[in-house]
GUTORPA-223936 format. One line per field, with one value per residue (C-alpha): x, y, z; residue number from 0. Coordinates in Angstrom, 1 decimal. Layout:
xx <- [X|...]
yy <- [Y|...]
zz <- [Z|...]
loza <- [NUM|...]
END
This chain:
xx <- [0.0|1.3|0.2|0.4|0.8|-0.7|-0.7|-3.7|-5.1|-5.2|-7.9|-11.0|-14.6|-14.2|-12.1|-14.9|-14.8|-12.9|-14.8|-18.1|-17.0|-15.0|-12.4|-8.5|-7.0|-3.5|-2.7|-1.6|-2.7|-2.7|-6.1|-5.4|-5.7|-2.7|-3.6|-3.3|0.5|3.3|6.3|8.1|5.7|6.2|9.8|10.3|7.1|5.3|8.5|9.5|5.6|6.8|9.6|8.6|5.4|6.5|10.2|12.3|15.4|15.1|15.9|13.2|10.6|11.5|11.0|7.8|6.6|7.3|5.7|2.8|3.0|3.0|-0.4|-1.7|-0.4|1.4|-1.2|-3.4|-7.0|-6.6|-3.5|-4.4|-4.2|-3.5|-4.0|-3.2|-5.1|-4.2|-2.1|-0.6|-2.0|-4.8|-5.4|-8.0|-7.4|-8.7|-8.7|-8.3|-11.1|-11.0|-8.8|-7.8|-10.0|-9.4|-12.6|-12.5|-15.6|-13.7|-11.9|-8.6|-6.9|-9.5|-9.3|-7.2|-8.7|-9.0|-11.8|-11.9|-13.2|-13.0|-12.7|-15.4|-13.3|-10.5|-6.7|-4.8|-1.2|0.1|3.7|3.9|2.8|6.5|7.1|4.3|5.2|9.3|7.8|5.4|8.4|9.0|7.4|6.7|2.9|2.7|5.0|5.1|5.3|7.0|7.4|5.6|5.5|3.7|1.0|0.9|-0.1|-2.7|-3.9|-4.5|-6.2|-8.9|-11.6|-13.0|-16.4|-19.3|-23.2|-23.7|-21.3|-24.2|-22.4|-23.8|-22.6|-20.7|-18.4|-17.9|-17.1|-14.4|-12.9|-12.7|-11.2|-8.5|-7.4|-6.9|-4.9|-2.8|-2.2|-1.2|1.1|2.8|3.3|4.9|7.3|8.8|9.2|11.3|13.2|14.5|15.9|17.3|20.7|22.1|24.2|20.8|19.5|16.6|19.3|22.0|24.8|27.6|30.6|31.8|35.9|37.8|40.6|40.5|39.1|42.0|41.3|37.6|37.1|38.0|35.5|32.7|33.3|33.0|29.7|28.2|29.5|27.5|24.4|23.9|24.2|22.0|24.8|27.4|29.3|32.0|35.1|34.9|34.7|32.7|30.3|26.5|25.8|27.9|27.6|28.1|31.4|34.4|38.0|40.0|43.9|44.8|47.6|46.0|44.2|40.9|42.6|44.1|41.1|43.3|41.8|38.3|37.6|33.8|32.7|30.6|29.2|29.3|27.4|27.4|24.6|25.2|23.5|23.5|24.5|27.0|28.9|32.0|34.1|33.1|33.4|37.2|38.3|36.1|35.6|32.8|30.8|28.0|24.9|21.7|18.9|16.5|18.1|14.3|14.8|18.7|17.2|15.6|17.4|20.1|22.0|23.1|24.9|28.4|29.4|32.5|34.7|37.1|40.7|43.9|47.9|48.9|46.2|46.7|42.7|42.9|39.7|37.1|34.6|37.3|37.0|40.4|39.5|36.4|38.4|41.2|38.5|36.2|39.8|41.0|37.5|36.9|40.1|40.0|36.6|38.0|41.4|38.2|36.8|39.6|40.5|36.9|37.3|40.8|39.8|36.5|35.1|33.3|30.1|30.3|31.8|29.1|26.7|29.4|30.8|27.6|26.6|30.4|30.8|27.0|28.6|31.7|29.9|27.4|30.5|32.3|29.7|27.0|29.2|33.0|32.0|30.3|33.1|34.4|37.5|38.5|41.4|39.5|41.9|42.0|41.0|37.7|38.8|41.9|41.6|41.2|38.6|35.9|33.2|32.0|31.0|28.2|28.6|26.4|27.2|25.3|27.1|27.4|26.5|23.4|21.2|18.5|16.6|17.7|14.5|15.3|18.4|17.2|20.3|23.4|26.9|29.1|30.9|29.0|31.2|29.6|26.0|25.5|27.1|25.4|21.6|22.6|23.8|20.9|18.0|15.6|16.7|14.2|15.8|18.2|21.3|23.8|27.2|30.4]
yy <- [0.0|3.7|7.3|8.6|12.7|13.5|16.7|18.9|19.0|22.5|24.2|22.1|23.5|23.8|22.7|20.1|18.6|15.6|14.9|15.7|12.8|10.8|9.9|11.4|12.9|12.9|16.0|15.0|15.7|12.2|10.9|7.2|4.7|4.1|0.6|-0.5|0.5|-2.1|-1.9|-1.0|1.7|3.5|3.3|4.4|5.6|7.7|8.9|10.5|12.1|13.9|14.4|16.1|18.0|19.5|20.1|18.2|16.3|12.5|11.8|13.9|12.3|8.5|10.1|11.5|8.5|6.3|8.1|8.3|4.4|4.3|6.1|3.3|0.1|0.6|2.6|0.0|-0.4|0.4|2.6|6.6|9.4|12.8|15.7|19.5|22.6|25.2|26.5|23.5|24.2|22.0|19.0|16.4|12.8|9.7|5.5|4.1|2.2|1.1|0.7|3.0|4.8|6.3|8.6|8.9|12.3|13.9|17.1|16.4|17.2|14.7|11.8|9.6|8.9|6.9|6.0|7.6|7.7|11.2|12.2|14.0|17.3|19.2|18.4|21.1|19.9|22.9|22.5|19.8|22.4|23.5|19.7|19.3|21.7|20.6|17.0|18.2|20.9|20.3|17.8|15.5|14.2|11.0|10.6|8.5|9.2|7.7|9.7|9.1|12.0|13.8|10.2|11.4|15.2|13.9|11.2|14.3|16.3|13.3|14.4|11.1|9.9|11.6|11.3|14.8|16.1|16.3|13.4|10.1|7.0|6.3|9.1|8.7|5.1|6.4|8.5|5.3|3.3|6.1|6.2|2.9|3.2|5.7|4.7|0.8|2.6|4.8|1.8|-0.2|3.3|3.5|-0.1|-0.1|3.0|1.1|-1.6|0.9|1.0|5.2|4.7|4.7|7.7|8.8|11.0|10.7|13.4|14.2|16.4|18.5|20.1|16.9|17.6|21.5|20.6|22.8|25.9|26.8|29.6|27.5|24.8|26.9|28.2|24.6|24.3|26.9|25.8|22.6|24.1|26.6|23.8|21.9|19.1|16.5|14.7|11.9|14.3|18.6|20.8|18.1|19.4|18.4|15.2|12.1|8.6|5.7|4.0|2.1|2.3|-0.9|-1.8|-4.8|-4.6|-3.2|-5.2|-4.9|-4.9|-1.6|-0.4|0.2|-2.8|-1.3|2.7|3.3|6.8|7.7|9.7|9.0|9.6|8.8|7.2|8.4|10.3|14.3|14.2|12.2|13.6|14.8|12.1|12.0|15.8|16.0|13.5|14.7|18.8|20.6|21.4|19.0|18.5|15.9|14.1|12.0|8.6|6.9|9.9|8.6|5.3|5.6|7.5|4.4|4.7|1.4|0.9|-0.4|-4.0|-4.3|-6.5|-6.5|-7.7|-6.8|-6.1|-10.0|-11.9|-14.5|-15.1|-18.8|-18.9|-19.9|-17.1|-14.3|-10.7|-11.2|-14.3|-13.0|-10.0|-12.4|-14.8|-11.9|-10.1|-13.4|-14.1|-11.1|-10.6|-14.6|-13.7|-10.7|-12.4|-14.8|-12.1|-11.0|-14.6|-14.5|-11.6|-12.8|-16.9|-16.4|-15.8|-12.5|-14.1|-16.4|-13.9|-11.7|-14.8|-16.1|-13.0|-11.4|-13.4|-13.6|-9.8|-9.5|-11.1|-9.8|-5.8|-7.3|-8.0|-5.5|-2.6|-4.4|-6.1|-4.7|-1.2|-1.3|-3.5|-1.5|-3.5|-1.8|-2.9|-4.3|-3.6|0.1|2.9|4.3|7.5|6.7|8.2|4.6|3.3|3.1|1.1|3.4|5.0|3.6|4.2|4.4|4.6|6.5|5.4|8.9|12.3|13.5|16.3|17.8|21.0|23.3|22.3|18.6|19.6|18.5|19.8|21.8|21.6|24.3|26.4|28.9|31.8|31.0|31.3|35.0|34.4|31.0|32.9|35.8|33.4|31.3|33.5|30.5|27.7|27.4|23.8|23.4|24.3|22.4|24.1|21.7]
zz <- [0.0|-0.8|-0.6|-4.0|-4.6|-7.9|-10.0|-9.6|-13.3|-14.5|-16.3|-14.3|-14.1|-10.5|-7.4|-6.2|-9.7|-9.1|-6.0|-7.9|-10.3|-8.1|-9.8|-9.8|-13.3|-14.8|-16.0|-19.6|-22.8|-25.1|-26.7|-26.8|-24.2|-22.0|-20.6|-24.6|-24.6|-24.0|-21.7|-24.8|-26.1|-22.9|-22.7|-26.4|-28.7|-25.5|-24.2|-28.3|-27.8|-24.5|-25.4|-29.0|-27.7|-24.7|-25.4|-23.1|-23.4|-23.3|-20.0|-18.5|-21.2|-20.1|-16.5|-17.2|-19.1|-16.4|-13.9|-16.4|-16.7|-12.5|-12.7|-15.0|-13.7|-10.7|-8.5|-6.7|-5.5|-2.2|-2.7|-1.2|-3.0|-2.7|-4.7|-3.7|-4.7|-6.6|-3.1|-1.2|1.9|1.3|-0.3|-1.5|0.1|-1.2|-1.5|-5.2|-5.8|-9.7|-12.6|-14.8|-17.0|-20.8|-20.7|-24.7|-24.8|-21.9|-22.1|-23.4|-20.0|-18.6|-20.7|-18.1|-14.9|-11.7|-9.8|-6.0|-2.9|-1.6|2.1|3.5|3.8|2.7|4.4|6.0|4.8|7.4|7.6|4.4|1.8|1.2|1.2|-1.7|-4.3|-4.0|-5.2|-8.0|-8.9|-12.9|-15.1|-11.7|-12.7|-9.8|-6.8|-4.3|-0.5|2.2|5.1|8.3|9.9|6.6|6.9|10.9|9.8|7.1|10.3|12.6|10.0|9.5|12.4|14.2|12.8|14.5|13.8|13.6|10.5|8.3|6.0|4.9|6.3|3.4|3.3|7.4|6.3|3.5|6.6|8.6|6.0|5.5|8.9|9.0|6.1|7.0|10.6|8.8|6.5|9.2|11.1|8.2|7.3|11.2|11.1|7.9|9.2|12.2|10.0|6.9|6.8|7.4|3.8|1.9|0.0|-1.9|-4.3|-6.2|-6.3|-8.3|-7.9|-10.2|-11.0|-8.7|-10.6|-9.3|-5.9|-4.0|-6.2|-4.8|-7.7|-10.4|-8.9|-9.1|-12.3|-13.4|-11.5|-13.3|-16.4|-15.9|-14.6|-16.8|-19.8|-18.3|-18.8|-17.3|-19.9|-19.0|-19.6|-18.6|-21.6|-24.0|-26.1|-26.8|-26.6|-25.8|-27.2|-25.3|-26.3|-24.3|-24.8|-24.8|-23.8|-24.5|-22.2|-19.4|-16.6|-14.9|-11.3|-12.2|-14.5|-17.5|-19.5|-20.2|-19.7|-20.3|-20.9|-18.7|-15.4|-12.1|-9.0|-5.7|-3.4|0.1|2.4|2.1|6.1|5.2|2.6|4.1|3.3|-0.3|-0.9|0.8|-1.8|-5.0|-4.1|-2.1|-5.5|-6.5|-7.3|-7.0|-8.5|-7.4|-7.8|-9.2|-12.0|-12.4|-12.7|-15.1|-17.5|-17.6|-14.6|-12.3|-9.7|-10.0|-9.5|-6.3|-6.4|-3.4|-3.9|-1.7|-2.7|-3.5|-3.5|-6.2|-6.3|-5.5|-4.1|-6.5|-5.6|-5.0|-6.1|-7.7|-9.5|-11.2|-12.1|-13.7|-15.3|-17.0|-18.3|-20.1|-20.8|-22.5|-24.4|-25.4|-27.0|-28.8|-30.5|-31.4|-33.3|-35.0|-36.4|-37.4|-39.2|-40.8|-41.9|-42.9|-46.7|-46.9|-47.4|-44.5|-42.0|-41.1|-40.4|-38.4|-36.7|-35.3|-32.2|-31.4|-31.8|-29.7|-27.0|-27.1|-26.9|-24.5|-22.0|-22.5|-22.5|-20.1|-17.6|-17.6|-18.0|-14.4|-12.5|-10.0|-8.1|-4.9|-2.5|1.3|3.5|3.2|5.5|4.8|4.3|2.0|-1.7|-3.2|-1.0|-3.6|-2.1|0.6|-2.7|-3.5|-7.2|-10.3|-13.6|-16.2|-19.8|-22.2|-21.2|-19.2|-19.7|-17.2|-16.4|-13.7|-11.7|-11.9|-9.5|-5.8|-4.1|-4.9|-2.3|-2.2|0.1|2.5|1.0|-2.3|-1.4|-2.5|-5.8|-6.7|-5.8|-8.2|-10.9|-10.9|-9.1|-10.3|-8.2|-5.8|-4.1|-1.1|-0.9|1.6|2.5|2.8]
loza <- [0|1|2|3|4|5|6|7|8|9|10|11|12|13|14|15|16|17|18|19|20|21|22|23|24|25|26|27|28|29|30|31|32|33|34|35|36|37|38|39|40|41|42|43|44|45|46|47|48|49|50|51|52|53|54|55|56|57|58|59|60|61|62|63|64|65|66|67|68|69|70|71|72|73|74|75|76|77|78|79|80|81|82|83|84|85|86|87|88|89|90|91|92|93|94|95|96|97|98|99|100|101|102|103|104|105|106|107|108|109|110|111|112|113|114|115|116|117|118|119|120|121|122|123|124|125|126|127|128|129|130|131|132|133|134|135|136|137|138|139|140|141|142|143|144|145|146|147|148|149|150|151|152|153|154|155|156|157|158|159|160|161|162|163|164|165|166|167|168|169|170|171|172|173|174|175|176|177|178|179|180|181|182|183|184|185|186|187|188|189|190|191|192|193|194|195|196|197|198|199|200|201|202|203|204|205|206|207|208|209|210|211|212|213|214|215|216|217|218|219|220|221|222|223|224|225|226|227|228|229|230|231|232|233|234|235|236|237|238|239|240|241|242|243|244|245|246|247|248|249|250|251|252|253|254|255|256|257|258|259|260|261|262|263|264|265|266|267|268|269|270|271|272|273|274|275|276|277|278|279|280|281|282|283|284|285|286|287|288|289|290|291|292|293|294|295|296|297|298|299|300|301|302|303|304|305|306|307|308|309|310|311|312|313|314|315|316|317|318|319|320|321|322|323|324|325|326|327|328|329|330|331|332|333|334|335|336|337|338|339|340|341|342|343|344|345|346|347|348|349|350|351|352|353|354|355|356|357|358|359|360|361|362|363|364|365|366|367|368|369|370|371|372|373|374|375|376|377|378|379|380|381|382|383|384|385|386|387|388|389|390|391|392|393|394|395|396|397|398|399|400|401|402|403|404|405|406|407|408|409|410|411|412|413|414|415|416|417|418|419|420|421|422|423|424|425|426|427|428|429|430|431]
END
């Protein structure tokens, strides 16, 4: 079960109109019927719509699209839902109680709906309204929220059942069944958070200018360099977009990361309380994203594989001997290739090359490119312990909108000129 925040629809009739109707709307403009779409249709033909009619880049269209898919298959009967007016203060709360809908003679802002049952009464969100427009900042249609102490606020605003509220039995029922809800979901939330582990965060950050992490000027000049394009690439100073490719060294290893150098970017997934080590090896200047956003544009986490100075990786399930076994592995397939390439006739060698060259890509660009080897035995704050990391790995360049930015690090001294470079940030700011 989850408490879903969804858009308020813009242009309606009236603010009672979705409780008139009973139903919740997503605020999107597209007059065919989203249950009839594949997996693939949403990841590729819906995302090239968004992207197309409303401008974005591609990663903000596959995140849009897949919240858009959440609102049609992943919300639940049962689920709650929340949706805001116009001013965040208050809000409409609700239980799921059908499918979705494609409501073909609706408005064209109407046309995809869920059936609700309303509360009796507008919410007071009180001290959550802040917290309510920061997660429908952007393109954010559907989000979903986990915080018990916002379920607690929305519990207290629910007013016990009484007899004499003037409301039918069936609404007082709906209030009933929401409490219960809530007060279920709170419970599961503060049970979870005793067992969650402190390294775990809902964002992924990445620092920018490591390289010029002593010279604080040049750092931030960098930051703004990346902010106001809107884009990390794998390498400072790249332009536009970049592809996805590998470079290969035949006489490197995978131990020392010289075998296999994927272009890419990286981020980090550590708490923002927690940053300090991070930021004293890779510079105070960074910036985050939600990591479900990161997610789905491509990004993974890295795989570690622990090794120490001399270990001959005798043991069969060793971070040294996978390391050894996918190297030779890898460059026994390639030579493969090659004598492919060299023996075959022209007519036969395509037929017989492909699946050999598949596999070959497949490992190097699916597999190798996110190994991450790091040595176990050293201190957690030494420059080349890696795993305390958390990495993820986003293959090419990434683009994004200022808004999609969660969080920026930086130096205290560098508030005033950050705010006058970029007056519309409206998200926090932490100082390192």
């Amino acid at each position: 079960m989850t408490l879903w925040l969804v858009r308020p629809p813009r242009n309606l009739p009236s603010q009672s109109y979705l409780r008139d109707k009973s139903i919740v709307i997503l605020d999107f403009r597209f007059s065919e019927d989203l249950a009839k779409l594949t997996d693939a249709e949403f990841r590729v033909s819906l995302t090239n719509y968004i992207t197309r009619e409303h401008n974005l880049n591609p990663p903000t269209g596959s995140s849009m699209a897949g919240q858009i898919r959440q609102f049609v298959h992943e919300i639940e009967i049962g689920d709650l839902i929340l949706v805001p007016d116009d001013d965040p203060s208050t809000a409409t709360l609700g239980i799921v109680s059908g499918d979705y809908q494609f409501q073909a003679d609706a408005n064209e802002r109407s046309q995809h709906a869920r059936p609700v049952q309303w509360s009796s009464g507008l919410i007071d969100t009180g001290p959550f309204a802040d917290r309510i427009e920061y997660e429908l900042q952007g393109y954010t249609l559907v989000v979903a929220i986990r915080s018990d102490q916002f379920l607690g606020h929305l519990l207290k605003q629910l007013e016990p059942p009484s007899q004499s509220t003037g409301e039918s039995v069936a609404v007082r029922q709906v209030d009933t069944n929401i409490k219960e809800k809530l007060t279920a979901l709170i419970c599961h939330l503060q049970s979870w958070k005793e067992t969650k582990q402190r390294y775990v965060s809902d964002e992924l950050h990445h620092f920018v200018g490591s390289q010029n992490r002593y010279d604080p000027d040049l750092t931030y000049a960098t930051l703004k360099a990346v902010l106001s394009a809107g884009h990390l690439t794998p390498k400072p100073g790249m332009q536009d977009y970049h592809p996805v490719q590998i470079e290969t060294n035949m006489d490197g290893n995978l131990r020392e990361e010289t075998y296999i150098k994927p272009s890419c970017v990286c981020f980090c997934d550590i708490p923002a309380d927690d940053i300090t080590v991070h930021a004293q090896k890779y510079g105070r200047f960074g910036i985050s994203f939600r990591k479900s956003h990161i997610a789905q544009c491509g990004a993974r986490p890295v795989y570690y594989l622990p090794h120490n100075p001399g270990d001959w990786g005798w043991a069969r399930g060793s971070g040294s001997n996978l390391l050894t076994k996918l190297e030779v592995g890898h460059k026994a397939l390639g030579k493969h290739l090659d004598e492919l390439r060299d023996t075959l006739p022209e007519d036969r060698s395509r037929r017989m090359m492909d699946p050999v060259e598949n596999l070959y890509h497949l490992i190097g660009l699916e597999i190798i490119a996110y190994v991450k080897p790091f040595e176990l035995m050293l201190p957690d704050d030494h420059e080349r312990q890696y795993y305390l990391e958390r990495e993820w790995r986003l293959l090419g360049s990434f683009k994004f909108e200022l808004d999609e930015v969660t969080r920026v690090f930086l130096p205290e001294a560098y508030a005033d000129a950050f705010r006058a470079d970029f007056p519309n940030y409206k998200n926090q700011m932490i100082f390192t």
